[in-house]
Structures are given as C-alpha cells and as structure tokens.
C-alpha positions as CSV (number, residue, x, y, z in Angstrom):
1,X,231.9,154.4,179.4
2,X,229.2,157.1,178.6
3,X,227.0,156.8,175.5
4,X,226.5,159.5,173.7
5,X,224.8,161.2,170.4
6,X,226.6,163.6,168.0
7,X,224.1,165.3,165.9
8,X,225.6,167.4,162.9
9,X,223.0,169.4,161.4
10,X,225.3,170.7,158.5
11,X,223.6,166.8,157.4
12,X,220.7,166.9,158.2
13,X,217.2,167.8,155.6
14,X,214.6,167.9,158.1
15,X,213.3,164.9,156.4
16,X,212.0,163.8,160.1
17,X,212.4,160.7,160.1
18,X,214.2,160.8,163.2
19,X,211.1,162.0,164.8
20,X,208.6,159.5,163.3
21,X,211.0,156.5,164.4
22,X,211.0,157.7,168.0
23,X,206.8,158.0,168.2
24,X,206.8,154.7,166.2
25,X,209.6,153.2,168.4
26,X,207.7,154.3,171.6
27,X,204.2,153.6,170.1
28,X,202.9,157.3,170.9
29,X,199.8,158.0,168.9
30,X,199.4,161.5,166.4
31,X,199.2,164.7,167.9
32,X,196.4,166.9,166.7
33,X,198.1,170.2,165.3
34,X,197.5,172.9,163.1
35,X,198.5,174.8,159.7
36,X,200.9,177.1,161.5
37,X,203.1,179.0,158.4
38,X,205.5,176.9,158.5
39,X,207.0,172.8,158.3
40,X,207.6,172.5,161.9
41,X,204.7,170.4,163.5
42,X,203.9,169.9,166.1
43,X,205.0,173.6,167.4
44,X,207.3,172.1,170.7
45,X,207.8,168.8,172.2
46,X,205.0,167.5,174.1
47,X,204.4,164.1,176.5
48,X,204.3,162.4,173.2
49,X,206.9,163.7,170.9
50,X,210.1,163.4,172.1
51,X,212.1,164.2,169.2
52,X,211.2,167.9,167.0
53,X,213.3,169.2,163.6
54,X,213.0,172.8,164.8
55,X,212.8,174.9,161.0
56,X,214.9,178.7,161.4
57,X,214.6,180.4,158.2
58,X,216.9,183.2,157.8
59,X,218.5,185.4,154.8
60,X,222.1,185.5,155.1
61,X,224.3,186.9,152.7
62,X,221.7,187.7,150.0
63,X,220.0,184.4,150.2
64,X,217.6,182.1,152.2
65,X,219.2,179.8,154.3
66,X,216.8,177.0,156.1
67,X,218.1,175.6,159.5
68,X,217.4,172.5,161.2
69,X,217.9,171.4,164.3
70,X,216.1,167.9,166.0
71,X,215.3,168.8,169.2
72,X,215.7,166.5,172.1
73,X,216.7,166.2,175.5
74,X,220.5,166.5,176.1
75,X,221.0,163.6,178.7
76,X,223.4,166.1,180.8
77,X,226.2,164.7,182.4
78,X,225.1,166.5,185.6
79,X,221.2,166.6,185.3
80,X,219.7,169.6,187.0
81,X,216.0,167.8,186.8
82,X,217.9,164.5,189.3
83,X,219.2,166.9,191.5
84,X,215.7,168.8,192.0
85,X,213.4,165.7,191.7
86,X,215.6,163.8,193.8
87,X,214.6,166.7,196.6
88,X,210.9,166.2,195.9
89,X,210.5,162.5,195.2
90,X,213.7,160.0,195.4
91,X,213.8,158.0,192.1
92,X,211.6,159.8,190.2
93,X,214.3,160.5,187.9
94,X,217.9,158.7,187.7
95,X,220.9,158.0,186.3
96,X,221.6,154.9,183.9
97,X,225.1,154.6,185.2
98,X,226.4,152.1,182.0
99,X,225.5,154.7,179.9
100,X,224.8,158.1,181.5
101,X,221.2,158.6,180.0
102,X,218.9,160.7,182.2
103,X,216.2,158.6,182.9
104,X,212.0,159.4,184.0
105,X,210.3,156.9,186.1
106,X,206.7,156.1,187.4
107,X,207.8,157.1,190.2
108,X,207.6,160.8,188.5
109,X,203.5,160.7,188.5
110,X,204.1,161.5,192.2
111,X,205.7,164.7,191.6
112,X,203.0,167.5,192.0
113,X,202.0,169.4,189.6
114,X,204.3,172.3,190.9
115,X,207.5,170.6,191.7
116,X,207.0,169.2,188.1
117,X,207.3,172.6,186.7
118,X,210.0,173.3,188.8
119,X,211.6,170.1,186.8
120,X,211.0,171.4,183.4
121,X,211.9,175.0,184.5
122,X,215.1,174.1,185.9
123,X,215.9,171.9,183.0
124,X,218.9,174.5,181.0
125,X,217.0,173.1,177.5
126,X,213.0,173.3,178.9
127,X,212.6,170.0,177.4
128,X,210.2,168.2,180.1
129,X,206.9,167.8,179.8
130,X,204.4,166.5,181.6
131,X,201.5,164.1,180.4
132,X,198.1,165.4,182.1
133,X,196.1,162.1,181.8
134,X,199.4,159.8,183.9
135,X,201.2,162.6,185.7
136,X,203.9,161.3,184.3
137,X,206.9,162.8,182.6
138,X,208.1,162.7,179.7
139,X,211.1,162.7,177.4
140,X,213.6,161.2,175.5
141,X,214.9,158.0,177.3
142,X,217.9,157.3,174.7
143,X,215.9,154.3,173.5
144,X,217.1,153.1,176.9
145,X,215.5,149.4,175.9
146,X,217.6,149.4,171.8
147,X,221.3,150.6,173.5
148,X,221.2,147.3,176.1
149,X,220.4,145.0,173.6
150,X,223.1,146.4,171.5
151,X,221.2,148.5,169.4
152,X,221.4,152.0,168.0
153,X,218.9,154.3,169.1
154,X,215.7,154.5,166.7
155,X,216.4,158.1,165.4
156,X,219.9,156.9,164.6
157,X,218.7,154.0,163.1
158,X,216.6,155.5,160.5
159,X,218.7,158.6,160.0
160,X,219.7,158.2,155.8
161,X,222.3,161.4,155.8
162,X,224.7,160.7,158.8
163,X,223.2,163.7,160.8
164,X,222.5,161.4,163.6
165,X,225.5,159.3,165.3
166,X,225.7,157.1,168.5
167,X,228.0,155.3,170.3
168,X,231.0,155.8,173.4
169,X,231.5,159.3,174.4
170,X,235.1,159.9,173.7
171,X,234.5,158.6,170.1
172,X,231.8,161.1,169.3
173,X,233.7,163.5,171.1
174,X,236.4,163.1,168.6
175,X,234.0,162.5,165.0
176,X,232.3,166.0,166.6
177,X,235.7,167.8,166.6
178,X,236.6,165.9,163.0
179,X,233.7,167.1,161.5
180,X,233.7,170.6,162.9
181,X,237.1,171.1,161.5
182,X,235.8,170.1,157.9
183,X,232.0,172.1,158.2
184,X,234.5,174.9,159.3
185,X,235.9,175.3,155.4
186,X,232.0,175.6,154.1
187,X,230.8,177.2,157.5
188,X,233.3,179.1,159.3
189,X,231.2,180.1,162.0
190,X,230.2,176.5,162.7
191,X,230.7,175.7,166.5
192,X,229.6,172.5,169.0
193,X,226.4,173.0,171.7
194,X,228.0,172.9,175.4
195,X,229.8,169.3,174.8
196,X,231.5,169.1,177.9
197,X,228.0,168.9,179.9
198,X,226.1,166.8,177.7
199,X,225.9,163.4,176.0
200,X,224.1,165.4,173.2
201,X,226.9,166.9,171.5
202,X,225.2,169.4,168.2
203,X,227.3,170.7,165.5
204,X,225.2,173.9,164.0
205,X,227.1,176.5,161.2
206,X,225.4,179.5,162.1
207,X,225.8,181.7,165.3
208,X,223.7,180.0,168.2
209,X,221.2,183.1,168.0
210,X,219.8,182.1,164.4
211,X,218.9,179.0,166.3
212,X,215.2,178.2,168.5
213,X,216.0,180.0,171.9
214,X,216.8,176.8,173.6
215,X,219.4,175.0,171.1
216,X,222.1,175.9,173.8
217,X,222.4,175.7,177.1
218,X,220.6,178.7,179.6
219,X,220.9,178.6,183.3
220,X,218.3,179.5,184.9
221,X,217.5,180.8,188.6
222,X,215.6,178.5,191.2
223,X,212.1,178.7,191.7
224,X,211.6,179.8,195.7
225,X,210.1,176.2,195.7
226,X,213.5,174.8,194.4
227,X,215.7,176.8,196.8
228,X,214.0,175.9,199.4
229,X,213.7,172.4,198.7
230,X,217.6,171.8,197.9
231,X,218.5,173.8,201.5
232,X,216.1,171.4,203.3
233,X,216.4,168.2,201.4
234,X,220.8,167.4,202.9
235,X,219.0,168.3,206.6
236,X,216.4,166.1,205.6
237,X,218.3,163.6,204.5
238,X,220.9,163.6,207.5
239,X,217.8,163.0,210.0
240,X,217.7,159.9,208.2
C-alpha cells in the first residue's frame, strides 16, 4: 500500500517546526534571506529547503484571518517530472513502489540545465529546484530513509498540533474526509487539494484562490523541448 501525508491546515500555527526538522533531518545548512514584510522566509523553496509555511493574510468578514500552508512536494501518484526525466535521462527520477514517493537521484546532475527546467516547469506544483553547485535536484524525498525503518517522516514527527499526519493511503484518505466533515461546521467552505492524484492530501478552509498560486494543482502545457522529447522517446525506446 501507498504512503501518504494528510496535512490539515485548519491545525496548523506556522510555528515551522516542520520546516526546521526537514533541514535538520537532511543536514542542509541556513539560507541567507532577507527582511521581506512579512514571516515567511525564505521567500520559496530552494535546493535546500524542502519544506515552506507559506503566510496568506487576508480580511474576511471584517477581520484578519492568517493562512498557512507548508509547502512541499505532492509525491503524485502519476508524476509528470518521471514521465519527462525518464525521456531525458532514465532513472534520474523514480518511483518507490512500497510506498509511492517520487524520488530524485544522482543520476539527475545529468539532466541539462534545460531539460531540468522543463522538470520543474512541468511539475503541476513548480516545486523542483535545482542546486547550481551539484546539478542536482532537489525536493522532498518523504524522509524516504525514516518510513523504511519504520519511522514517521521528520516534519510529522515534530509536528505538536496534529496538522501533519502520515501513514497508509486509504487511512489518510479517510481521517482527511473525517476531518473535513468537522472543519466544515467552523469553515464551511473548507475543501481537500486534488486527493485522488496525490499522496499529499491538504485540507485548507478558505477558497483555493486566498491560497499561494500553487497550493492546487495547474496543468501546464509542454515546453517544445518536452513535446518533442515524449514523441521521440517510445521510437527511441522501441529501437532498443
């Protein structure tokens, strides 16, 4: 069976803790930022920050409402980055197939610099980036290492309000619907982020357009690069 997370944001205080375990877990060093207006830092994820509370401030209803959303990637159950890397460079990214996470390996650093952007570009959440020094890229790997030695993921771990839940799909599946149907009486206009093509599953209570433009899903057209690639690369393949 599938892992996946269930992320309930009604719960969660942008405390970030979920984002300091996942640089600690992963041992990334600080990333250099600046006083921008507001809590969120750094501004977007980077080849070092796989995990970002996004902050949305909005006045509804007379009053100031803060919402937070921890940004990472969605582990789809149909990856668009495999199917295009797997035209450019075999293996570069793949499939774990115990528990569905979307995985980047070193065999990415031999992506080029444009079929890499074609990756992130692709990607319906523009969530991978690409380390300049390696050539590598980057992004949440589900604490690949924790989950098979039978151990939540490190965001999880830490997280002190419940916002953050892991475990079988169908099981978060169901606490997803469970707790939509009690945010609902508080929230009416609470709704889950694209669960049937995720292992991601979000549960926000405002209307997905208060949110960061890329809380749900956007499909997005191929690059001529891409389209080319994915007619060639079955020919390809065929001539062995």
């Amino acid at each position: 069976m599938p892992k996946a997370f269930f992320i309930d944001t009604s719960r969660c205080t942008a405390c970030r803790g979920c984002q300091v375990a996942c640089k600690e877990w992963h041992e990334h060093g600080v990333v250099p930022t600046l006083q921008r207006g507001t809590h969120q830092n750094p501004p977007e994820l980077t080849p070092t920050n796989f995990k970002l509370v996004h902050f949305d401030e909005h006045k509804i209803d007379g009053r100031v409402h803060w919402l937070f959303f921890p940004e990472q990637c969605r582990h789809c159950v149909n990856p668009p980055c495999k199917d295009i890397a797997d035209g450019y460079v075999p293996g570069a990214i793949i499939q774990d197939e115990a528990t569905g996470a979307v995985l980047y390996t070193e065999k990415s650093k031999e992506l080029t610099p444009e079929q890499a952007k074609d990756v992130k570009e692709l990607c319906p959440y523009l969530v991978p980036r690409r380390d300049e020094k390696t050539g590598m890229l980057t992004k949440c790997d589900m604490c690949i290492d924790r989950v098979q030695a039978g151990m939540k993921p490190a965001c999880v771990k830490t997280c002190c309000t419940g916002a953050m839940n892991f475990g079988e799909r169908a099981e978060m599946v169901a606490l997803a619907h469970k707790s939509l149907e009690t945010v609902k009486k508080k929230h009416p206009q609470a709704s889950l982020l694209d669960e049937d093509s995720v292992n991601v599953i979000y549960l926000i209570t405002q209307p997905r357009d208060k949110y960061f433009e890329y809380a749900s899903r956007e499909i997005k057209p191929l690059s001529r690069q891409a389209f080319l690639q994915k007619i060639i690369e079955p020919v390809r393949r065929m001539a062995g």
